[in-house]
C-alpha positions in Angstrom: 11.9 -3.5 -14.8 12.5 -1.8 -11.4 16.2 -1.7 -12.1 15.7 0.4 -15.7 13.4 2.7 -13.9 16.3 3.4 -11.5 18.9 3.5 -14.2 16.8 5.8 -16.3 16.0 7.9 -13.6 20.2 8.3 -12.4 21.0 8.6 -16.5 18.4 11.6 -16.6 19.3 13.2 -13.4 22.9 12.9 -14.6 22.4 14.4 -18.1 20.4 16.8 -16.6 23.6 18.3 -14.1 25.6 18.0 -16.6 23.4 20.7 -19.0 22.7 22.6 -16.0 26.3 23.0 -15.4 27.2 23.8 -19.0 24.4 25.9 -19.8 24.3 28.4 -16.5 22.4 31.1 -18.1 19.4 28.5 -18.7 19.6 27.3 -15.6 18.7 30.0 -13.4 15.1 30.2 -15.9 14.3 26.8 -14.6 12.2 25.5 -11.6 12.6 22.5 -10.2 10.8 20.7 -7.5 10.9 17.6 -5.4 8.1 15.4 -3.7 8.5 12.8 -0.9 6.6 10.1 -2.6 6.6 7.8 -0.2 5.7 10.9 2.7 2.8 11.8 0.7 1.1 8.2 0.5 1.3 7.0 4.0 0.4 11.0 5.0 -2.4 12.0 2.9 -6.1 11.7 4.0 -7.5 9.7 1.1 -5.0 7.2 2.6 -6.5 7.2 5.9 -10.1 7.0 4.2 -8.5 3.8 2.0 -7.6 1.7 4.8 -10.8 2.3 7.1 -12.9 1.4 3.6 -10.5 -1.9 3.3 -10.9 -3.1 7.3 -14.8 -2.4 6.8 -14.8 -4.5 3.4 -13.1 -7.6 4.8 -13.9 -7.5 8.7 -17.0 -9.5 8.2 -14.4 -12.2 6.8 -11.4 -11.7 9.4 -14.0 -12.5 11.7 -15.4 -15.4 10.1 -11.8 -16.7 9.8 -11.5 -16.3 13.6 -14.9 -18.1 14.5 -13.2 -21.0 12.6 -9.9 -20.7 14.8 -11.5 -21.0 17.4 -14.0 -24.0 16.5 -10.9 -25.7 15.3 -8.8 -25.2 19.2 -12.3 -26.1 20.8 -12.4 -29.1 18.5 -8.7 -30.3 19.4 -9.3 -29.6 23.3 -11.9 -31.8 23.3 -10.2 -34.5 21.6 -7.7 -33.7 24.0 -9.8 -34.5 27.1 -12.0 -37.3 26.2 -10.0 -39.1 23.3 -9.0 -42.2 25.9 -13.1 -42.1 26.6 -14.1 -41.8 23.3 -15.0 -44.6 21.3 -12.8 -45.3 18.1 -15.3 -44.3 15.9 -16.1 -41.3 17.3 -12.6 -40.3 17.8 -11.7 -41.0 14.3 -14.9 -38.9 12.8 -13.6 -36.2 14.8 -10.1 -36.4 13.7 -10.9 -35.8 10.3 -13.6 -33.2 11.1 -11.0 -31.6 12.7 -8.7 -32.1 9.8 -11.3 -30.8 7.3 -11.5 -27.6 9.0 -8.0 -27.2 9.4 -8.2 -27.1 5.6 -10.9 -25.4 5.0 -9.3 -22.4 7.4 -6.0 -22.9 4.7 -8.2 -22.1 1.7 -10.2 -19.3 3.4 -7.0 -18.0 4.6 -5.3 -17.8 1.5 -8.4 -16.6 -0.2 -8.8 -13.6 2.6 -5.1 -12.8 1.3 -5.4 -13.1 -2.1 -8.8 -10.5 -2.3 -7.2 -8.5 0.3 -4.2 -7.5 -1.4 -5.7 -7.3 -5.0 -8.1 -4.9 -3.4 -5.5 -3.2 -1.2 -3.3 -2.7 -4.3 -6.1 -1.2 -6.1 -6.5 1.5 -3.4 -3.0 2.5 -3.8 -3.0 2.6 -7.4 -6.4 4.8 -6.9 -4.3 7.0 -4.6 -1.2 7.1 -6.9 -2.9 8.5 -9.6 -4.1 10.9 -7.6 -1.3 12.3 -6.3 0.3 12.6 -9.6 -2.7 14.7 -10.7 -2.4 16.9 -7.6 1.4 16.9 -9.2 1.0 18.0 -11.9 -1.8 20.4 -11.0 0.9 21.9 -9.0 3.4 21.5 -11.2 1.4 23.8 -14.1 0.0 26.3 -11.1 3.5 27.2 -10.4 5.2 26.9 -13.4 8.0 24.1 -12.3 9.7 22.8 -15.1 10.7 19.4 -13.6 9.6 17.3 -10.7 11.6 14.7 -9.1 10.4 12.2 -6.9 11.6 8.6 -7.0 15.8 7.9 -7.4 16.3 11.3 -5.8 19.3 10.9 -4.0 19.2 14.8 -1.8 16.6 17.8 -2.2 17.2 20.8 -0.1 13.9 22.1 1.0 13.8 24.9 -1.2 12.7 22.9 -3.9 10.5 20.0 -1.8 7.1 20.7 -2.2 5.8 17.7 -0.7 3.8 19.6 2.0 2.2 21.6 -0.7 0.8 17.9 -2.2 -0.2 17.1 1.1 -2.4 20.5 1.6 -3.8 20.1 -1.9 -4.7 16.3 -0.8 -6.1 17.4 2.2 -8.1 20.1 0.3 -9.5 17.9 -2.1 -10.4 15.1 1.1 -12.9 17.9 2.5 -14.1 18.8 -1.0 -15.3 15.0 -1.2 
């Protein structure tokens, strides 16, 4: 899927040149601007305000998953120091205590992962469709007639208005 989007996006930018460079009269009527996609996520404030909401959502459960670290290395340093004291029993009850926790850490583990990533994912989609609104908002505000972001192999900085997203982003963060 990724590998069409490219394609697409090189076949456009191609056909595009090439009409540019037959058609010079049109070309000088259009506007054309470029954003650092990438600059604009990990730089804009709403991204900032994501990740503070995401450690705040799942720090009760990082901890919890580091209260059972640590009850599982108590639990083997005390088998550790008084399995030859032990008796059998004991030892053994402990051994699969030990190796019930060990498991249960796994699952909660892979759990912890599997919420934080769905929820991390839906933050950047959040964020993603904001920035194209921003985009666009742009985009109509100053009359461009293409923007290019993604597959964009050079853009001069006449045409990058990616600061200009990241002002507008930063506006709407203290409208909020």
């Amino acid at each position: 899927m990724k590998k069409k989007l490219v394609l697409y996006t090189l076949f456009g930018s191609f056909m595009l040149g090439i009409w540019l460079a037959t058609n010079p009269a049109t070309a000088a009527e259009i506007k054309i601007g470029y954003v650092n996609a990438i600059k604009v996520i990990e730089q804009a404030p709403q991204a900032e305000s994501a990740l503070k909401k995401l450690q705040s959502e799942f720090e009760p459960r990082d901890k919890k998953l580091v209260d059972m670290q640590n009850t599982i290395k108590q639990t083997e340093d005390d088998l550790k120091k008084n399995a030859l004291v032990m008796p059998e029993s004991d030892r053994s009850a402990k051994e699969r205590a030990l190796l019930v926790l060990k498991r249960d850490l796994k699952r909660a583990t892979q759990e912890f992962r599997e919420d934080y990533n769905m929820r991390r994912n839906e933050e950047l989609a959040a964020l993603q469709r904001l920035v194209k609104k921003v985009i666009i908002d742009i985009a109509k505000q100053e009359n461009y007639d293409l923007i290019v972001h993604e597959g964009t192999i050079y853009a001069s900085s006449t045409i990058d208005i990616t600061d200009k997203v990241l002002k507008k982003l930063s506006q709407e963060s203290a409208n909020q």
